[in-house]
C-alpha positions in Angstrom: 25.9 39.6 -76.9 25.6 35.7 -76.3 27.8 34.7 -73.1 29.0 31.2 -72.9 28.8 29.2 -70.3 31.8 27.0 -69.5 30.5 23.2 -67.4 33.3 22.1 -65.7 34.7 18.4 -67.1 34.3 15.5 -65.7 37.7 15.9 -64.5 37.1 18.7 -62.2 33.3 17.9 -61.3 35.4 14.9 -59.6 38.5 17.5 -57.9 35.4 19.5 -56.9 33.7 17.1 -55.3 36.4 15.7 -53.5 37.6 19.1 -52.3 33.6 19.5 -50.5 34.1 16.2 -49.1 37.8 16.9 -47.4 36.3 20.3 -46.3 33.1 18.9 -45.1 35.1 16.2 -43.0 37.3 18.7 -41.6 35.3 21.4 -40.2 33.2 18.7 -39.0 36.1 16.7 -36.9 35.6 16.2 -33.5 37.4 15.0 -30.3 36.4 11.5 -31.2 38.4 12.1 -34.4 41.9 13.7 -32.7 42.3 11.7 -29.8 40.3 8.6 -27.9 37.1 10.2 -27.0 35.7 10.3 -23.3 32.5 12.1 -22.5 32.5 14.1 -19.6 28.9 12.0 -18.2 30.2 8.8 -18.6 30.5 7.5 -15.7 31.9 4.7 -16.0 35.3 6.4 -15.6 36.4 7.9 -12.7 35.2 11.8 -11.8 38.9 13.7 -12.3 38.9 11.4 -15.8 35.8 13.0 -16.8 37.0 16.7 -15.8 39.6 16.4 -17.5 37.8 14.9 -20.6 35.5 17.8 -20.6 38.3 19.8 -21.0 40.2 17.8 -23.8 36.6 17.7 -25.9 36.8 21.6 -26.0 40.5 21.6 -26.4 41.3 18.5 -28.2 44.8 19.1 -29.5 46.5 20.1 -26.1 49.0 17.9 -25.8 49.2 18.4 -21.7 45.5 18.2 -21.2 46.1 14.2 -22.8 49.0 14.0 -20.1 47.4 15.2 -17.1 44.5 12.6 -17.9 47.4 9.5 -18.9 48.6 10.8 -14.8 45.2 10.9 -14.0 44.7 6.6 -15.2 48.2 6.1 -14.5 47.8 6.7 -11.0 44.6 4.6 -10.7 46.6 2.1 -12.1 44.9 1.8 -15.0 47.9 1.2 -17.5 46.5 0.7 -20.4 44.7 3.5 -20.7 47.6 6.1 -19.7 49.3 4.3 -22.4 46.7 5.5 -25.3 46.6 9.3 -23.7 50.6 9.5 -23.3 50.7 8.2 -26.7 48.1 10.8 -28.0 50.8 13.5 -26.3 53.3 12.1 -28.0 51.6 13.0 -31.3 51.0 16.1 -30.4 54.2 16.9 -29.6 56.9 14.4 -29.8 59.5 16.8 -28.1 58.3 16.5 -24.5 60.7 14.4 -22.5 58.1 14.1 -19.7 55.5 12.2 -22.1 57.7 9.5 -23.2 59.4 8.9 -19.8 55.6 8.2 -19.1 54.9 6.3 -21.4 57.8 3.7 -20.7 56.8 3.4 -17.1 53.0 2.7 -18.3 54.9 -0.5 -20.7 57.1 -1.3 -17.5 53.7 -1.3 -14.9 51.9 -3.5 -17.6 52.2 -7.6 -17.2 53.1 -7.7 -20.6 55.5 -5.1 -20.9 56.7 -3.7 -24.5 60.9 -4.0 -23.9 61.5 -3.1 -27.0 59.0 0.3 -26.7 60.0 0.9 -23.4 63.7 1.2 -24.7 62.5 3.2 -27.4 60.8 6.0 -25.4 63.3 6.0 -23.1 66.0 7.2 -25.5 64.1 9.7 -26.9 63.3 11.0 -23.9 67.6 11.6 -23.1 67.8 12.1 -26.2 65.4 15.5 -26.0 66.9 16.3 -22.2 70.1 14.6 -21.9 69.7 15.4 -18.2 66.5 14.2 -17.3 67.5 11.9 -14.5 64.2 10.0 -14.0 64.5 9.2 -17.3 67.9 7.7 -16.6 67.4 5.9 -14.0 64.6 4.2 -15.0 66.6 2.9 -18.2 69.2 2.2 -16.0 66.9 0.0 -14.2 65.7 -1.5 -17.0 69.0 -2.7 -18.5 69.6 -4.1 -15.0 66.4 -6.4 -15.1 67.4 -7.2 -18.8 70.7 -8.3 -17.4 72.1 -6.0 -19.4 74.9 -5.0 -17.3 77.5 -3.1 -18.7 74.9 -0.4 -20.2 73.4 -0.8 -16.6 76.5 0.3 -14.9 77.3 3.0 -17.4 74.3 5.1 -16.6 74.2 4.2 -12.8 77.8 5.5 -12.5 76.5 9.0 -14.0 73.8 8.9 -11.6 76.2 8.6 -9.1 77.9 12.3 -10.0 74.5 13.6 -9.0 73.8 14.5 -5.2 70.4 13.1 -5.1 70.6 9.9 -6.8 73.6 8.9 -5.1 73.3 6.6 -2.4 70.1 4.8 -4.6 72.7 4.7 -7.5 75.2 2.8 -5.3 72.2 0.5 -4.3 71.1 -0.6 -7.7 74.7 -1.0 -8.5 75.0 -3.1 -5.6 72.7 -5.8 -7.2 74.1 -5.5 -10.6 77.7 -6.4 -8.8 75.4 -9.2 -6.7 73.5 -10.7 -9.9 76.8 -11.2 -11.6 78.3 -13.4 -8.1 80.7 -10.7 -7.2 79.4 -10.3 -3.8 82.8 -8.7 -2.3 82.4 -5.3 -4.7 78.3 -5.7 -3.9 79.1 -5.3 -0.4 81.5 -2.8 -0.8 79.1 -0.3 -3.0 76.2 -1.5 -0.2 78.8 0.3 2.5 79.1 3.4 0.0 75.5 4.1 0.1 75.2 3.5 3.6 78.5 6.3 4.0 76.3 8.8 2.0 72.8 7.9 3.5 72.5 5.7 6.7 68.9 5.6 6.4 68.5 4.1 2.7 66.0 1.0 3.8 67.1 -0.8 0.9 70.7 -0.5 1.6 70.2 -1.6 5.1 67.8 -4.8 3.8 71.2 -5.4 1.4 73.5 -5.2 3.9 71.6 -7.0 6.3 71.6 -10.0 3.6 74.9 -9.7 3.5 75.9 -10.4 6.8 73.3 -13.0 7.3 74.9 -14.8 4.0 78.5 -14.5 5.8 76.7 -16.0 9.1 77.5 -13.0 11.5 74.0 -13.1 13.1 74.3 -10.9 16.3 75.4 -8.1 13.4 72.7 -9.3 11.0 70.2 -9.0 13.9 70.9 -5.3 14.6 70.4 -4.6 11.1 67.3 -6.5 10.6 65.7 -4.5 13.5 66.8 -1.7 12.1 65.2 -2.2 8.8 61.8 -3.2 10.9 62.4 0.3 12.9 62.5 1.8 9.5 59.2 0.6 8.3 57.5 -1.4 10.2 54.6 -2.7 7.6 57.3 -3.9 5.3 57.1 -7.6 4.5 60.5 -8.5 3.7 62.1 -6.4 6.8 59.9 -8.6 8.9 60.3 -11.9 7.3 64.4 -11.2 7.3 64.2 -10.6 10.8 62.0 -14.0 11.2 65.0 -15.6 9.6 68.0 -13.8 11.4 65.8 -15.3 14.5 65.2 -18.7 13.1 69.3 -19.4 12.2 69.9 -17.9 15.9 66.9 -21.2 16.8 64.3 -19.1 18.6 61.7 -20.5 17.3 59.1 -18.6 18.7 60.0 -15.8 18.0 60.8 -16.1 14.3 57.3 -17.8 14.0 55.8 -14.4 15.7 57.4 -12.8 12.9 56.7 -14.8 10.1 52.8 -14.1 10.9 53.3 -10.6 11.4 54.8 -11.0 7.5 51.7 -12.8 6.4 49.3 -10.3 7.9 50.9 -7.8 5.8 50.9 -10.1 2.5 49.0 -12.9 2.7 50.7 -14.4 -0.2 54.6 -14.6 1.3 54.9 -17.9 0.9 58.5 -18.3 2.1 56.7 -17.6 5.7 54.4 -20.0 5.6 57.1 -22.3 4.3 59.6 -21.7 7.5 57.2 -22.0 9.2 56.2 -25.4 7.9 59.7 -26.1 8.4 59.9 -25.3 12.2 56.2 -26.7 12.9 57.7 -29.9 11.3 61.2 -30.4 13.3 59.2 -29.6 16.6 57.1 -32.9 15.5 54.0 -31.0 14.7 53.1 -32.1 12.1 49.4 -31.8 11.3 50.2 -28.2 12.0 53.4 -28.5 9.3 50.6 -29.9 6.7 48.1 -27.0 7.4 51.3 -24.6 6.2 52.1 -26.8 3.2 48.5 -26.8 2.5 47.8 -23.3 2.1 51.7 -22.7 0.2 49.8 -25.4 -2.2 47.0 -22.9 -2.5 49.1 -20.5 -3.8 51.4 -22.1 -5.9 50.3 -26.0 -6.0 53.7 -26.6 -8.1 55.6 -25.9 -5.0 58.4 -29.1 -5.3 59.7 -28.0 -1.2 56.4 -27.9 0.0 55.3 -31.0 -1.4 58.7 -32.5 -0.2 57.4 -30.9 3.7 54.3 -32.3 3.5 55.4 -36.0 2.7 57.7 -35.8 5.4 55.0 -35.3 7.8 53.1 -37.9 6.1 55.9 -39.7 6.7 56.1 -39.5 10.1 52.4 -39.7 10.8 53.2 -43.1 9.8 50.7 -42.5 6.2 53.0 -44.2 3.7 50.7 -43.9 0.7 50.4 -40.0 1.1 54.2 -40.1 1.9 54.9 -41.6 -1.2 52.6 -39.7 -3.4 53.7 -36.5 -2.3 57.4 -37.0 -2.5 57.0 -38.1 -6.0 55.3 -35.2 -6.9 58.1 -33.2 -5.2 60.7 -35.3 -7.4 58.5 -34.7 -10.8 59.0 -31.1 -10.1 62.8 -30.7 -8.6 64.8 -34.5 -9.4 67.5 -32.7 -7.2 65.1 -32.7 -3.8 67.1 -34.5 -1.8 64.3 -34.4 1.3 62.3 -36.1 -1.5 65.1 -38.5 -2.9 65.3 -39.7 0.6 62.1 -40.4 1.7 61.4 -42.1 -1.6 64.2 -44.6 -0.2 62.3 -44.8 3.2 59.2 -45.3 1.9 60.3 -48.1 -0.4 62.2 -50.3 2.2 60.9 -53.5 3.1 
């Protein structure tokens, strides 16, 4: 008996071969081919990165091993790459709230921040756990810096139902009410979080602001002290202080403050720029140019600055660098009015 021996077509010789080439890629696939790939010996990244890579190249489709290394960047502040391993979770399962509120504060901590991702993962993150708070929040804030307003204050005013979030809710709504020039309801949601929680530093820096805006400095200057009793090391308690004691004119003592300020940020320019200002009424004013000069090295398109510096040109009796610097100052700001004038001066017979 003669058995006959069927050869597949060309047809499925070609099905076939795909079929060994899908399988072959497949059982193959490695780490480098489910997520970004990090070896455990490179070390170029940081030790807890590479332990927790170790662990994602022998489990590389746990979704939480990808977040805990995102954290693990996110929290060396290196943005970018939290981005791509809270993304990776994402894939892996989209129905973690926790990933994408992650993910949108990676977009937010970047310079060039993705609004229109941030938004995105934001929503889906309520959407999965309509009562995830952080996530909230942190949309709430971001309307707010969007100047979206109303969505702003419809999310804050739910945070305010909840115990914890309270007296920071009345805060943010504070600013919202300020940014829009209603300062009388930003005052009175300032007092609201201070009812709830008299030791909210941000409320008292507000309400300090406030009073200093309405000109009640002996008020003003307990709450400024406060704010510097509350945290010592902050720059803007300091400075604020600085300025309470600067409208009151002690001098010295706002200048001791503006260089506490600028030994805890070097780049506060508003102290060295008071403190231009003071140097230069008390007539010092190669001291007033040493200020303006290193406001300059900062920010050399500084219009005031320029505008302080001519002025002690000025009255050094150095007309050409007078001139030269109040123009400048004009080029920047044409509404200078330090500048404006000395212009005038400079230009009389």
């Amino acid at each position: 008996m003669k058995v006959r021996v069927r050869f597949p077509s060309r047809a499925q010789m070609k099905k076939i071969g795909l079929s060994i080439i899908l399988l072959l890629v497949f059982s193959c696939r490695s780490p480098q081919d489910t997520g970004r790939f990090i070896s455990e010996t490179d070390t170029t990244y940081s030790a807890d990165v590479r332990s927790i890579s170790a662990k994602i190249n022998l489990h590389p489709h746990d979704p939480e091993l990808f977040y805990r290394r995102g954290n693990t960047f996110y929290f060396e502040g290196k943005f970018r790459d939290a981005g791509f391993d809270f993304d990776h979770a994402i894939k892996l399962n989209p129905k973690q709230a926790l990933y994408h509120l992650k993910i949108a504060e990676c977009f937010i901590s970047m310079d060039s921040a993705d609004s229109k991702k941030t938004q995105y993962h934001l929503l889906q993150a309520l959407d999965i756990k309509p009562d995830f708070t952080e996530a909230k929040s942190l949309l709430a804030k971001f309307y707010l810096a969007r100047q979206q307003y109303k969505e702003s204050m419809i999310l804050y005013e739910e945070l305010c139902g909840i115990l914890e979030y309270q007296d920071n809710a009345f805060v943010m709504m504070s600013l919202a009410y300020k940014e829009q020039k209603d300062s009388i309801a930003a005052e009175a949601t300032i007092d609201k979080a201070l009812a709830i929680n008299p030791e909210n530093f941000d409320a008292v820096m507000q309400k300090t602001l406030f009073l200093i805006a309405k000109n009640k400095l002996p008020l003003a200057m307990q709450w400024a002290q406060k704010a510097v009793r509350m945290n010592e090391y902050s720059d803007e308690a300091n400075y604020t202080l600085g300025l309470v004691f600067q409208k009151q004119n002690r001098f010295a003592d706002a200048l001791s403050y503006y260089l506490r300020v600028l030994k805890i940020n070097p780049n506060f320019i508003l102290a060295y720029y008071n403190s231009a200002v003071i140097e230069s009424s008390f007539e010092n004013f190669l001291i007033g140019i040493e200020w303006c000069d290193k406001i300059l090295a900062l920010d050399p398109n500084y219009a005031n600055a320029l505008a302080i510096k001519g002025y002690c040109y000025e009255k050094l009796g150095n007309k050409k660098e007078a001139l030269d610097h109040y123009q400048l100052a004009l080029e920047l700001n044409p509404n200078l009015i330090l500048a404006e004038e000395g212009i005038k001066i400079m230009k009389k017979p």
